[in-house]
C-alpha positions in Angstrom: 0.0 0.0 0.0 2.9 2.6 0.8 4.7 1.2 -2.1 1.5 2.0 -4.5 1.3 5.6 -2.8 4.9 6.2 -3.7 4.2 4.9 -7.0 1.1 7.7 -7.3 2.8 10.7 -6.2 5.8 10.3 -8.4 3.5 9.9 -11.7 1.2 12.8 -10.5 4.4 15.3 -9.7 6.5 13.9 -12.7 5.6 17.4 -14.5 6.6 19.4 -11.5 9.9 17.5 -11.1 10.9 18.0 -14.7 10.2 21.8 -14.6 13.9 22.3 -13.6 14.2 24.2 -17.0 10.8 26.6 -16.2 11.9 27.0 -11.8 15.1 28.6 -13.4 14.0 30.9 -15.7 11.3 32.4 -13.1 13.9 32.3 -9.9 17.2 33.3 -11.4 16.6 36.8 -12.2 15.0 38.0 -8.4 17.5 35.9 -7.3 20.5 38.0 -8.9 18.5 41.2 -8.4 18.8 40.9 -4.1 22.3 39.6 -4.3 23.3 42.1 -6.6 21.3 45.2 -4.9 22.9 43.8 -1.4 26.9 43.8 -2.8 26.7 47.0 -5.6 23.4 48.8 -4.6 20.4 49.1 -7.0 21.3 50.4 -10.1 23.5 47.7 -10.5 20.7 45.2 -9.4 18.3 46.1 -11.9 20.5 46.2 -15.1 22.1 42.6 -13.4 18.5 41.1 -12.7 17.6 42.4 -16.6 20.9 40.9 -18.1 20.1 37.4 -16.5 16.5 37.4 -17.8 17.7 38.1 -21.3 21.0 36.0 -21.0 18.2 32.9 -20.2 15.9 33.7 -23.1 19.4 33.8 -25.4 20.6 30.1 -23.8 16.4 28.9 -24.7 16.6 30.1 -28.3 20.1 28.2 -28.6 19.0 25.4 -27.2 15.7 25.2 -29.3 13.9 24.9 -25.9 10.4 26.7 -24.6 10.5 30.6 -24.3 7.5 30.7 -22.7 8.3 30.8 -19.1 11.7 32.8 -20.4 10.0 35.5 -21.9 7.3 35.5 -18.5 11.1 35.8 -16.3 11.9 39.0 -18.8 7.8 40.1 -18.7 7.7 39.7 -14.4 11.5 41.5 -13.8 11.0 44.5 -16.1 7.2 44.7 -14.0 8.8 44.4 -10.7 12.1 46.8 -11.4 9.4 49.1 -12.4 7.1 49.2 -9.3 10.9 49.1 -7.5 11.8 52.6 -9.1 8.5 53.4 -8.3 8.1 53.2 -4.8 11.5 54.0 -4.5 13.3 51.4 -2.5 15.0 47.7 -3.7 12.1 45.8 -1.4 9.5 47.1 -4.3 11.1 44.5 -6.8 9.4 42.1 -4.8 6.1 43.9 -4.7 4.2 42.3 -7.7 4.6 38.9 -6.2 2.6 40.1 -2.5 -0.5 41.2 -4.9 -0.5 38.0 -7.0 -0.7 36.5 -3.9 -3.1 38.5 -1.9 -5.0 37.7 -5.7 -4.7 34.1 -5.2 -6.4 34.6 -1.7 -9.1 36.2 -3.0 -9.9 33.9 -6.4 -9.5 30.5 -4.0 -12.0 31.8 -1.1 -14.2 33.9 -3.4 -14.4 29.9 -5.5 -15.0 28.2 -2.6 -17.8 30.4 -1.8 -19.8 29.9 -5.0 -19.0 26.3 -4.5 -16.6 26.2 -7.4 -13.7 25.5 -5.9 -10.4 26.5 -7.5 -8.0 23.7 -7.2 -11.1 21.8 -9.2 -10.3 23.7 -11.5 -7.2 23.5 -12.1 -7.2 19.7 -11.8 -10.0 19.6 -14.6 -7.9 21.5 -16.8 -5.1 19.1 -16.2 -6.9 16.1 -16.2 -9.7 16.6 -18.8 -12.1 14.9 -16.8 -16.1 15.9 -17.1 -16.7 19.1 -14.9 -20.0 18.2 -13.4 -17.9 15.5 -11.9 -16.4 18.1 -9.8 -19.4 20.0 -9.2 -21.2 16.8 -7.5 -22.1 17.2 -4.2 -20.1 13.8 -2.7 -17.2 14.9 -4.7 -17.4 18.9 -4.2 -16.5 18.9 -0.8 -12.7 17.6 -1.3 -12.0 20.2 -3.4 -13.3 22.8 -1.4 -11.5 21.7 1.8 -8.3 21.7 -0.2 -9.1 24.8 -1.8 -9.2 26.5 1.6 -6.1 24.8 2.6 -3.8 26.4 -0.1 -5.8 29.9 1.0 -5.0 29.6 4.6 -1.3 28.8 3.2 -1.4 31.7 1.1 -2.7 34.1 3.9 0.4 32.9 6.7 3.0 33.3 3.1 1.5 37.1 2.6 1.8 37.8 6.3 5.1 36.7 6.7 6.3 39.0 3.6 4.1 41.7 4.5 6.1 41.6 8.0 9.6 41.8 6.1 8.6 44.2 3.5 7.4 47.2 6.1 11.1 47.4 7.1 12.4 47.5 3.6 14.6 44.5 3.3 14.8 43.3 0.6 17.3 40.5 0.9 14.9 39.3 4.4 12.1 39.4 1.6 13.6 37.3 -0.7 14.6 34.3 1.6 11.0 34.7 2.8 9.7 34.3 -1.1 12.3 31.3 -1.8 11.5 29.4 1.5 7.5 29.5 1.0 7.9 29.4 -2.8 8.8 26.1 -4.7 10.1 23.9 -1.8 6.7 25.1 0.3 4.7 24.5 -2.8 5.6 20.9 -3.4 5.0 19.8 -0.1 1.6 21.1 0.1 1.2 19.5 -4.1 2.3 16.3 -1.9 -0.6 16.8 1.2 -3.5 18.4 -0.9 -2.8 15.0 -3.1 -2.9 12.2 -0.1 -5.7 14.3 2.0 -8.1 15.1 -1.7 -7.7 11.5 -2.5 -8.3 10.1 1.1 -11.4 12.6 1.4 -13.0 11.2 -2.4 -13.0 7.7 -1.1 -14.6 8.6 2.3 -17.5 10.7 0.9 -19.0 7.8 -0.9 -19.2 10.2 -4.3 -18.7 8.2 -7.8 -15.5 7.5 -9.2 -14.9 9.6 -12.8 -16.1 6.9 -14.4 -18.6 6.1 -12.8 -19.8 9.2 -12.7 -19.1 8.9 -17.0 -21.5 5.6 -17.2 -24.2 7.4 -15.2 -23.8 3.9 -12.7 -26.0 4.3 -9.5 -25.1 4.1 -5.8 -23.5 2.1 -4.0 -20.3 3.8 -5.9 -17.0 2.1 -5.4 -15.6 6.0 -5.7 -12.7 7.6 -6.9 -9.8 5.0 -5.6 -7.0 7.3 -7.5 -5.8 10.5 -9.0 -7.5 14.2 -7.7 
């Protein structure tokens, strides 16, 4: 049974594992930009953070590889150098990412709330499977209570960089932003996985395809996958 769990997670986080390539281009350049700002000052932060973002869209092109994420690297530093110069201290560069995530706070409760839960959402769109399997009311609930724990883990993440960024550091900042970024993300991919797929069996909802035949209860329910 452990052995099988294993065996799920690693298919189910296979993508995330092999998005070395993508964590790169979208950490490197806020990366350089605190090291940078914290050894030569600002002005040599932001044309540093801008050379790395370009230098990794160069290495992509060479390489025949995606630009996609790349071009979002060059797209989110040019954004964040701007609201820097903008509010007039290095700690700004870091600014665009506490209003995505105050966003992300709103969308996920605001979701749950019109019982359309977000991580449903995204799920469906990775999965393909029928919406109004999401949407039924033994299957719903999962979601939903998954949902609110990424919100509740978004709210903690915004504090804590709303705490750093009133007394301008920007280097404080950025360790905040790595430690709950990736590392914290994966482990809560890893949870929301084993709790959603834990809750599905126990509400007694139809599996997928179940759900697809139109079979009545008693449903065996959704044994894997979420």
């Amino acid at each position: 049974m452990v052995v099988d769990t294993f065996r799920e997670l690693a298919d189910q986080f296979r993508t995330v594992l092999n998005g070395r390539s993508t964590l790169f281009d979208v950490t490197v350049p806020p990366v350089a930009f605190v090291g940078l700002n914290a050894l030569a000052g600002f002005e040599v932060a932001v044309w540093g953070a801008l050379a790395f973002a370009a230098l990794i869209v160069v290495v992509r092109l060479m390489r025949h590889q995606p630009l996609r994420y790349a071009f979002g690297g060059v797209g989110g530093t040019v954004l964040a150098i701007a609201v820097a110069w903008l509010v007039g201290r290095a700690a700004g560069y870091l600014l665009p990412s506490l209003l995505s995530g105050a966003v992300t706070v709103l969308v996920a409760v605001g979701s749950v709330v019109v019982r359309r839960p977000m991580v449903a959402w995204t799920s469906a769109l990775a999965r393909r499977w029928p919406w109004g399997w999401y949407w039924h009311p033994r299957v719903r609930p999962a979601y939903s209570e998954v949902t609110l724990a990424w919100a509740a883990f978004y709210i903690v993440r915004l504090a804590l960089q709303l705490f750093v960024f009133r007394d301008g550091d920007a280097t404080a900042l950025a360790a905040v932003q790595i430690a709950t970024g990736w590392p914290a993300t994966v482990v809560l991919l890893v949870l929301s996985y084993l709790y959603g797929t834990w809750r599905l069996r126990h509400l007694g909802g139809p599996s997928v395809e179940e759900f697809t035949s139109g079979a009545e209860p008693p449903w065996a329910g959704q044994q894997r996958g979420f």
